[in-house]
N, CA, C and O atoms as a GROMACS GRO file, in nm:
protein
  416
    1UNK      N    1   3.989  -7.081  -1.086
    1UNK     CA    2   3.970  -6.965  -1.002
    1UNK      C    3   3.821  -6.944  -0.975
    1UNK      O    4   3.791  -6.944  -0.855
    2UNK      N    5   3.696  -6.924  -1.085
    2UNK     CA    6   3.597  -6.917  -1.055
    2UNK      C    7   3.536  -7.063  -0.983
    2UNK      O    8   3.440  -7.041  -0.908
    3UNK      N    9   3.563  -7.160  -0.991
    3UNK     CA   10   3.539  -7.292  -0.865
    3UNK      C   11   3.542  -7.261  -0.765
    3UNK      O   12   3.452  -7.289  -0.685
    4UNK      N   13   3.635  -7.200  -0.738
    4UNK     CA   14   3.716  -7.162  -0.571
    4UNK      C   15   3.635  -7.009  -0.528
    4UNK      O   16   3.582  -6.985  -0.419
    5UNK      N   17   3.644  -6.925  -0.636
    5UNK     CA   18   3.550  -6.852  -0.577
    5UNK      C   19   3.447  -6.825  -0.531
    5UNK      O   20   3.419  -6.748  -0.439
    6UNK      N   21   3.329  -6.946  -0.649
    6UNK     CA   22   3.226  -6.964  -0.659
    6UNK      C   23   3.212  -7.044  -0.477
    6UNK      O   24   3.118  -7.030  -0.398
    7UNK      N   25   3.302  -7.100  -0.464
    7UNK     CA   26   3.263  -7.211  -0.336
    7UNK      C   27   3.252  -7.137  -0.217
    7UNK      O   28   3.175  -7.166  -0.125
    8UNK      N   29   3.346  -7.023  -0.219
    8UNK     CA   30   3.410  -6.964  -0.114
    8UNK      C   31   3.267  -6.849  -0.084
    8UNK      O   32   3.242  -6.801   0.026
    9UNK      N   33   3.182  -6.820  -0.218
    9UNK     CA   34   3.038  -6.798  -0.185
    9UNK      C   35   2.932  -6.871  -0.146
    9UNK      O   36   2.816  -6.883  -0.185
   10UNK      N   37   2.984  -6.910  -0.075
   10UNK     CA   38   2.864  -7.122  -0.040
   10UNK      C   39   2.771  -7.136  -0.179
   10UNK      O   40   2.648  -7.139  -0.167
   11UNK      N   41   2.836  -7.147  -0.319
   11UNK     CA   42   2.769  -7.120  -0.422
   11UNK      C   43   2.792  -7.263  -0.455
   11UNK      O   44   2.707  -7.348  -0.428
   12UNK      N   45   2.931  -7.299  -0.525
   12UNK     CA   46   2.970  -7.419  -0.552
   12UNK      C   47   2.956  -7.436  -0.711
   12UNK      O   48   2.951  -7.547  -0.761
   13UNK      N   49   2.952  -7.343  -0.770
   13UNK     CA   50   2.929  -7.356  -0.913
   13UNK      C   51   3.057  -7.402  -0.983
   13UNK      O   52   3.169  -7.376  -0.941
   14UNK      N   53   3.034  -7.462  -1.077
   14UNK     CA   54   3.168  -7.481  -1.174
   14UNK      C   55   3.173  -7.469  -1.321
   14UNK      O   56   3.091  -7.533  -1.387
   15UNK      N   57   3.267  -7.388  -1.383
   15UNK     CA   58   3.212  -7.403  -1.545
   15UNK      C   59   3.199  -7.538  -1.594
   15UNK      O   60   3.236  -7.639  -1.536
   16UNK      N   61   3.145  -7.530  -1.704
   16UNK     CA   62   3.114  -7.667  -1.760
   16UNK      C   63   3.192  -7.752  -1.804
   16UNK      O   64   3.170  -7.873  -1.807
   17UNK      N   65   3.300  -7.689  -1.846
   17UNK     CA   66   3.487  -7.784  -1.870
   17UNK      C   67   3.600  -7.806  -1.784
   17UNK      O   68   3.716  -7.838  -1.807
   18UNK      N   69   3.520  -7.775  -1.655
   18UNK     CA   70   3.649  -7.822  -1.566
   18UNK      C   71   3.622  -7.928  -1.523
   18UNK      O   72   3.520  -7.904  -1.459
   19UNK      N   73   3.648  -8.056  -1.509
   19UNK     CA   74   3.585  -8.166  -1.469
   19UNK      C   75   3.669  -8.190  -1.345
   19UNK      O   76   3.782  -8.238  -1.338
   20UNK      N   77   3.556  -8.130  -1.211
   20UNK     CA   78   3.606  -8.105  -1.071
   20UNK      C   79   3.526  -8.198  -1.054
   20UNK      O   80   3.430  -8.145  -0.998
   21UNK      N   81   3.498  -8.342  -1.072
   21UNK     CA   82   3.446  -8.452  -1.000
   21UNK      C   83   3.571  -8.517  -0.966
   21UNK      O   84   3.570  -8.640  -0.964
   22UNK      N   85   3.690  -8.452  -0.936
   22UNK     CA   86   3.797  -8.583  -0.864
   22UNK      C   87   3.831  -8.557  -0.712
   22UNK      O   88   3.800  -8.450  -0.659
   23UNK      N   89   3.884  -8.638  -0.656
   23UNK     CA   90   3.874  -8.648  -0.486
   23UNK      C   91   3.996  -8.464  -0.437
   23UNK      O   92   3.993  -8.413  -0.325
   24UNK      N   93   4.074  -8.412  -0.542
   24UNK     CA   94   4.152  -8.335  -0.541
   24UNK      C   95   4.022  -8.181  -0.493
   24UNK      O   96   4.000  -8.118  -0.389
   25UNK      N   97   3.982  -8.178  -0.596
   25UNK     CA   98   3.861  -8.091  -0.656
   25UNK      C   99   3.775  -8.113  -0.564
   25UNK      O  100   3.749  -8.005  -0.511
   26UNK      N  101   3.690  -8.237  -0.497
   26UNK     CA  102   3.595  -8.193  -0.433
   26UNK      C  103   3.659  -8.162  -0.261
   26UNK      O  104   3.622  -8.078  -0.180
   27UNK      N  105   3.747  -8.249  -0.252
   27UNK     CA  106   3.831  -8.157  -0.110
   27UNK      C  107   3.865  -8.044  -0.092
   27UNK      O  108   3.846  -7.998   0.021
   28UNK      N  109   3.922  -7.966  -0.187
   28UNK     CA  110   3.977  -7.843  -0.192
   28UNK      C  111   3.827  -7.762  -0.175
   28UNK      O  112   3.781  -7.681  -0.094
   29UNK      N  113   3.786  -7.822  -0.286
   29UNK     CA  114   3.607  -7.706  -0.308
   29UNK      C  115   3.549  -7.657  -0.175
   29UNK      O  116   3.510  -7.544  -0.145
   30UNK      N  117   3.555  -7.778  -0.098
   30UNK     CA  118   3.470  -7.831   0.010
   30UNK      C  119   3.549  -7.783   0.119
   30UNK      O  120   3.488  -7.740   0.217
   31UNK      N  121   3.680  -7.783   0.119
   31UNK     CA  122   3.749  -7.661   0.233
   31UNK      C  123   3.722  -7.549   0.185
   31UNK      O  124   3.669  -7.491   0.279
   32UNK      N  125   3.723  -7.464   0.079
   32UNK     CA  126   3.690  -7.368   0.063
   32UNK      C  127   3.539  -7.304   0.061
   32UNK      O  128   3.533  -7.182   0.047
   33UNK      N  129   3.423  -7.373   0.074
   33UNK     CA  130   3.331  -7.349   0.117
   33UNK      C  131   3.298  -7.349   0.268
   33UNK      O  132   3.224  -7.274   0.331
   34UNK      N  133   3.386  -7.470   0.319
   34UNK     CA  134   3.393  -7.436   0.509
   34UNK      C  135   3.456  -7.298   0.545
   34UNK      O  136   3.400  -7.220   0.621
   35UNK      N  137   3.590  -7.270   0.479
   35UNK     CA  138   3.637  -7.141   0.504
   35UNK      C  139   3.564  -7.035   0.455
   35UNK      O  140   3.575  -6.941   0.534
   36UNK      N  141   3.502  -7.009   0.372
   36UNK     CA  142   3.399  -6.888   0.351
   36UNK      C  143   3.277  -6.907   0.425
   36UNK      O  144   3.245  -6.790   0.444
   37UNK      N  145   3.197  -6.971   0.474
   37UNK     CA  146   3.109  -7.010   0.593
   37UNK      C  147   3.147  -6.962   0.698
   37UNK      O  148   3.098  -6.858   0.741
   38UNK      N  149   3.250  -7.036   0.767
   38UNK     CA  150   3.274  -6.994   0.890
   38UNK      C  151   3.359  -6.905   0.932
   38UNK      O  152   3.371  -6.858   1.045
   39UNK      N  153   3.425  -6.882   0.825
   39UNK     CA  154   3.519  -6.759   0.802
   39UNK      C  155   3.498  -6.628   0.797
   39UNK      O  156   3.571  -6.531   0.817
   40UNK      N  157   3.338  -6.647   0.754
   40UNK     CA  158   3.275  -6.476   0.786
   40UNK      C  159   3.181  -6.528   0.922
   40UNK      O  160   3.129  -6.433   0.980
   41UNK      N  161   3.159  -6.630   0.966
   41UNK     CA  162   3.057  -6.603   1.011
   41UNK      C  163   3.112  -6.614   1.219
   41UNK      O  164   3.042  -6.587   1.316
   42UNK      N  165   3.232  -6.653   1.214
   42UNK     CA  166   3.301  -6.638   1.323
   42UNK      C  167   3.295  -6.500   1.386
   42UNK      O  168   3.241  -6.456   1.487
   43UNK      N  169   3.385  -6.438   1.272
   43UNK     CA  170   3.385  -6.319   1.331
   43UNK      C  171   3.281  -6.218   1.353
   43UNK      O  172   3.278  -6.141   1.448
   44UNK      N  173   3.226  -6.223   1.289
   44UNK     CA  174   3.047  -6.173   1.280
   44UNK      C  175   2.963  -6.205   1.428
   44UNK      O  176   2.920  -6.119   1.505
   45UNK      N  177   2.956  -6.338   1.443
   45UNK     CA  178   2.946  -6.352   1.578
   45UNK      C  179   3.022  -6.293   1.705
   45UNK      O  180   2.974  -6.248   1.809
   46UNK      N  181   3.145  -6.306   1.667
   46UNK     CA  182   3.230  -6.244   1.820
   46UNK      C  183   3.177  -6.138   1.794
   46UNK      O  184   3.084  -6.116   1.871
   47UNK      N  185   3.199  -6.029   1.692
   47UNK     CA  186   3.160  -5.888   1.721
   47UNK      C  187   2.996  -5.860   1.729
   47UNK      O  188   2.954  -5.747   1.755
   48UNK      N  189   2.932  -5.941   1.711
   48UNK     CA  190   2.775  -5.942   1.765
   48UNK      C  191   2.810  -6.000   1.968
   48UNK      O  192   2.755  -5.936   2.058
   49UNK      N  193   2.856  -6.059   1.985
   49UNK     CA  194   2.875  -6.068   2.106
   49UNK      C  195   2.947  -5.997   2.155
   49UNK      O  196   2.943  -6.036   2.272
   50UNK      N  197   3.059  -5.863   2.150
   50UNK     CA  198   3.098  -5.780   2.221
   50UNK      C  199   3.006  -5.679   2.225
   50UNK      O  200   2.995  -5.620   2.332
   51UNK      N  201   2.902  -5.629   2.083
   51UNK     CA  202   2.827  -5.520   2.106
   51UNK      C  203   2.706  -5.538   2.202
   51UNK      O  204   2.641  -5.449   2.257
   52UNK      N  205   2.690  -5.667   2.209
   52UNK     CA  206   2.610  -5.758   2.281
   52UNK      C  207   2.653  -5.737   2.442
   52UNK      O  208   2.553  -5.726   2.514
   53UNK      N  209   2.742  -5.731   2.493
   53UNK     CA  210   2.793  -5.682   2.628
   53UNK      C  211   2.853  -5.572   2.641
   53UNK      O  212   2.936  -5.566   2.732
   54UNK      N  213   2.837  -5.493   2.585
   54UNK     CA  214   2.880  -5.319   2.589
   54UNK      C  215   2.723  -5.334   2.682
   54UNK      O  216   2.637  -5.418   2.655
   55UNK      N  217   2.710  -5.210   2.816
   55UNK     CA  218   2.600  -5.143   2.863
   55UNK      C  219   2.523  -5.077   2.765
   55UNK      O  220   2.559  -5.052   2.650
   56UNK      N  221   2.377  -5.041   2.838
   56UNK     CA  222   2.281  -4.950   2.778
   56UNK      C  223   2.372  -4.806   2.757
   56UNK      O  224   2.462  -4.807   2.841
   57UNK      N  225   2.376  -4.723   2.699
   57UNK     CA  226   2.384  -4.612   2.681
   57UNK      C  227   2.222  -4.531   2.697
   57UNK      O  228   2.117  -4.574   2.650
   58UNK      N  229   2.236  -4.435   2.757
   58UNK     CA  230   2.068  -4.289   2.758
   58UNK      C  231   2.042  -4.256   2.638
   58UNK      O  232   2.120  -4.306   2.557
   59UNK      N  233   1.982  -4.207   2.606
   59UNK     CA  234   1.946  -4.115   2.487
   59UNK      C  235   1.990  -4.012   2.543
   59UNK      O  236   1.984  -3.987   2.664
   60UNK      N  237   2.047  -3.934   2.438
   60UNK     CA  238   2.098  -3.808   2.467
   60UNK      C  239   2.025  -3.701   2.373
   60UNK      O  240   1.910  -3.722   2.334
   61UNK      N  241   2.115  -3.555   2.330
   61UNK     CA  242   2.039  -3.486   2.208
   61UNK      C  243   2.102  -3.559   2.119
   61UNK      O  244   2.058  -3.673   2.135
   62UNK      N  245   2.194  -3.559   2.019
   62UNK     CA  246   2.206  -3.705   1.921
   62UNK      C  247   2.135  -3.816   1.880
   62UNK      O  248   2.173  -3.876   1.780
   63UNK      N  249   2.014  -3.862   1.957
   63UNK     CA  250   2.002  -3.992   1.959
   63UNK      C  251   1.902  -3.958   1.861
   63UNK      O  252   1.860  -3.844   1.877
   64UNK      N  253   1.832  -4.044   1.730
   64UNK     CA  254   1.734  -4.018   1.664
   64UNK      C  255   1.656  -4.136   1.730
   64UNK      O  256   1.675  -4.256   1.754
   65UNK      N  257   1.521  -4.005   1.754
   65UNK     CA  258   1.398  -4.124   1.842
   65UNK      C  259   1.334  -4.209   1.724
   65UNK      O  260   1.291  -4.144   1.628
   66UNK      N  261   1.323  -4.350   1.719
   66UNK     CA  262   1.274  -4.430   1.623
   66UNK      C  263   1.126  -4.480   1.587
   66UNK      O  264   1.086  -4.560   1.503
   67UNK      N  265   1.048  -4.387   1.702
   67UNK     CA  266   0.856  -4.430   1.680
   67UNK      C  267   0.850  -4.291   1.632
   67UNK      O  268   0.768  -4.229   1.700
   68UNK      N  269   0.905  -4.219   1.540
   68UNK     CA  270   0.824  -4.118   1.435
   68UNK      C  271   0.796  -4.141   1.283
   68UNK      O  272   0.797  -4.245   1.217
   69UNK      N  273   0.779  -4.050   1.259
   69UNK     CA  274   0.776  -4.043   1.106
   69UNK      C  275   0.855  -4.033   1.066
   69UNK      O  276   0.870  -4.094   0.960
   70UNK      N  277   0.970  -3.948   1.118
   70UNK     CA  278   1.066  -3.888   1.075
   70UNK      C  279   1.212  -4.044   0.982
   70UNK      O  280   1.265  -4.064   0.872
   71UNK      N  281   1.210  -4.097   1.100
   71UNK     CA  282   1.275  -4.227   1.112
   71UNK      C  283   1.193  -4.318   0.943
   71UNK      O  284   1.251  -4.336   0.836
   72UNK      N  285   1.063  -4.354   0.976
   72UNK     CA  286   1.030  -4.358   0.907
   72UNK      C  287   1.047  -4.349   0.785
   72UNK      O  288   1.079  -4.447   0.718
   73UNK      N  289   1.031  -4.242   0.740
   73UNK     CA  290   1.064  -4.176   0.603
   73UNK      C  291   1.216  -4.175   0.590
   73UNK      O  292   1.247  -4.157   0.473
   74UNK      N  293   1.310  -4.186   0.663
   74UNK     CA  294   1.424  -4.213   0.621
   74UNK      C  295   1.428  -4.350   0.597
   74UNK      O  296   1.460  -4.377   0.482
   75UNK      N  297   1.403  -4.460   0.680
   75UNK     CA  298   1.451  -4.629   0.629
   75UNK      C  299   1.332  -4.589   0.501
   75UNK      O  300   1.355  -4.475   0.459
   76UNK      N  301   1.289  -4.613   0.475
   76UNK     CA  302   1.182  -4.602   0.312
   76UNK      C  303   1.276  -4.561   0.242
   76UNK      O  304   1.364  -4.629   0.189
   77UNK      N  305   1.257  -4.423   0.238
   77UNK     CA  306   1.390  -4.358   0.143
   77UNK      C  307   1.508  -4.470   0.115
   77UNK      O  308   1.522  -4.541   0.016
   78UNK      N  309   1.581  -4.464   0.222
   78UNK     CA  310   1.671  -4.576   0.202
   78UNK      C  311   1.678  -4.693   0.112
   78UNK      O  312   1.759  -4.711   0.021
   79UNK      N  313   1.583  -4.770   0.149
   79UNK     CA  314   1.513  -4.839   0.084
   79UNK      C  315   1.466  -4.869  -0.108
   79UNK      O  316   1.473  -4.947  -0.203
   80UNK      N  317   1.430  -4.768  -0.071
   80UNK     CA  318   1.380  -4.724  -0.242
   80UNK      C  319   1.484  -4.678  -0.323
   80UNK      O  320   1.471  -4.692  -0.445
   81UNK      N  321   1.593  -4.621  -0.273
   81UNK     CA  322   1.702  -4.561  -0.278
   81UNK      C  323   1.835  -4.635  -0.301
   81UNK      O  324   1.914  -4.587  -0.382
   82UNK      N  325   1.867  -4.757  -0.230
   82UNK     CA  326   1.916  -4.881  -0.199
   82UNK      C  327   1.876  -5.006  -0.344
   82UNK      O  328   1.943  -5.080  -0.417
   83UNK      N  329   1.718  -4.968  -0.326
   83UNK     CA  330   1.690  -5.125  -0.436
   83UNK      C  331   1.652  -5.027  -0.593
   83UNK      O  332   1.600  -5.091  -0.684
   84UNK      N  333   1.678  -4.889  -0.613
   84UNK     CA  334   1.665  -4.849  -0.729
   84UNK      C  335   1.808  -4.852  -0.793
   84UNK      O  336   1.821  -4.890  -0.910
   85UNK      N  337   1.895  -4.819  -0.731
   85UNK     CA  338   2.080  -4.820  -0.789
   85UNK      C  339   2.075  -4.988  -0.793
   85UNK      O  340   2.113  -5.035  -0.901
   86UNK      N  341   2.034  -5.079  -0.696
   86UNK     CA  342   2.014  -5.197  -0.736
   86UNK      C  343   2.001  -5.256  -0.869
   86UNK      O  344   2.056  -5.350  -0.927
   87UNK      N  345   1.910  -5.171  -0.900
   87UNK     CA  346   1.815  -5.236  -1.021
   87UNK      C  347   1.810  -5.182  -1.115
   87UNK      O  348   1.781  -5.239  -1.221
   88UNK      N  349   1.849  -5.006  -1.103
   88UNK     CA  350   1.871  -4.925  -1.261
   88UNK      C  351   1.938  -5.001  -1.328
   88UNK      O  352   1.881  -5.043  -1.429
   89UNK      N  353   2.075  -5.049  -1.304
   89UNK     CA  354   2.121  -5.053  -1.398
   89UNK      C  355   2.107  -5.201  -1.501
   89UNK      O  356   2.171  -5.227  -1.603
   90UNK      N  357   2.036  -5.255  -1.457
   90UNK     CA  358   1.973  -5.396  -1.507
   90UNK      C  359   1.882  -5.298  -1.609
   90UNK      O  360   1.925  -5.255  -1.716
   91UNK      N  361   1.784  -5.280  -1.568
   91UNK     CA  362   1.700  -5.221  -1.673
   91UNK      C  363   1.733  -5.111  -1.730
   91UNK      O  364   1.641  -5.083  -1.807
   92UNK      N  365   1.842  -5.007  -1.735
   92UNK     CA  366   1.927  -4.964  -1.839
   92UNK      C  367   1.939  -5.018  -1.935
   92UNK      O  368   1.899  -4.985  -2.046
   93UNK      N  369   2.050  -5.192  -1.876
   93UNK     CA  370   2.092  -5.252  -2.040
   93UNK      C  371   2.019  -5.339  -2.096
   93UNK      O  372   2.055  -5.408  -2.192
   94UNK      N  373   1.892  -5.346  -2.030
   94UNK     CA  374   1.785  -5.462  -2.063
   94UNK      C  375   1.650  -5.336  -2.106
   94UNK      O  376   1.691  -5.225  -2.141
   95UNK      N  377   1.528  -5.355  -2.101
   95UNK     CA  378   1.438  -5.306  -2.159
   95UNK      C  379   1.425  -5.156  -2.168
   95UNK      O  380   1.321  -5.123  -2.226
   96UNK      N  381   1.524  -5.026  -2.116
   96UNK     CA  382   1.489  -4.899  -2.131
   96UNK      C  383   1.562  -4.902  -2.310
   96UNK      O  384   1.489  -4.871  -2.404
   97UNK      N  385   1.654  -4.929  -2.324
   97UNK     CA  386   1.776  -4.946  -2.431
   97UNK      C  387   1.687  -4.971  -2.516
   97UNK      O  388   1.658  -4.892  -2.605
   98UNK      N  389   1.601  -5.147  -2.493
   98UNK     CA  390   1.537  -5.168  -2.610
   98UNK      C  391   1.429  -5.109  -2.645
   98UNK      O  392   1.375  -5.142  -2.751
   99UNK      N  393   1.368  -4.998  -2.554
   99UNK     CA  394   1.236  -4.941  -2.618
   99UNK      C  395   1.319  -4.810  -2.670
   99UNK      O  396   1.305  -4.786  -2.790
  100UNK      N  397   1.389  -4.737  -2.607
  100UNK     CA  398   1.464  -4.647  -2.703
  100UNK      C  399   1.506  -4.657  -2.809
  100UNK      O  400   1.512  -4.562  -2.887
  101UNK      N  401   1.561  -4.820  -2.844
  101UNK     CA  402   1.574  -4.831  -2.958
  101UNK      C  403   1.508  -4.854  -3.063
  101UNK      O  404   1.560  -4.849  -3.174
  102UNK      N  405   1.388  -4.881  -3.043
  102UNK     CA  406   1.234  -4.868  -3.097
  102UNK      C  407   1.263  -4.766  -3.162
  102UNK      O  408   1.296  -4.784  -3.279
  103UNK      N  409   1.260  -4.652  -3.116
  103UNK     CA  410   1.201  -4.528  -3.224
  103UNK      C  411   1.296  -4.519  -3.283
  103UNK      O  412   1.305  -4.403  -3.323
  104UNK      N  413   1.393  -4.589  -3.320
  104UNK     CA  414   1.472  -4.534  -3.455
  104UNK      C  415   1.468  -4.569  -3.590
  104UNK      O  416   1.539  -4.510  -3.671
   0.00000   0.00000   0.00000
C-alpha cells in the first residue's frame, strides 16, 4: 500500500522489505505514478483553461484593490499564519518539549 501510494505522489519510495525490483512491481509502480501525474494535472489544466476564457469582469464595490497596503498586510499575514501552523507543531514535539523538559 505505501509503494502505491508513495508512487501515486511522484515519490516512488518503497520500504526496505518489499522487494519491488520485479517486472510486476515496477509496471504497476510506474502506472501509478503516470496516473497521479497526469491525473491531477489534466484536470488542473482544463480548469486553468476555462477560467482562462471566462471575459474580464470591472471592478466593482467588492473587488479588493491589490496595489495597497491593505492587500499587503493580508498575503503576509497569511503567510506567517499559513507557515507557523506549518511548523508549530514540529517544534512542539521537537525542541520546545525538550527545553521544557530541562527544568525538571
Amino acid at each position: 500500500m505505501f509503494a502505491y501510494t508513495s508512487s501515486l505522489a511522484n515519490n516512488g519510495q518503497n520500504f526496505a522489505g518489499l522487494s519491488a525490483n520485479t517486472p510486476f512491481y515496477n509496471l504497476t509502480t510506474a502506472f501509478a505514478m503516470m496516473v497521479g501525474r497526469f491525473g491531477l494535472a489534466l484536470p488542473a489544466l482544463a480548469l486553468a483553461g476555462h477560467l482562462a476564457s471566462q471575459p474580464r469582469r470591472p471592478a466593482g464595490l467588492g473587488t479588493m484593490p491589490t496595489d495597497t497596503l491593505l492587500f499587503a498586510g493580508l498575503v503576509i499575514g497569511t503567510i506567517f499564519i499559513v507557515g507557523g501552523l506549518s511548523y508549530f507543531p514540529v517544534l512542539a514535539l521537537g525542541p520546545v518539549v525538550e527545553h521544557l523538559l530541562l527544568g525538571l
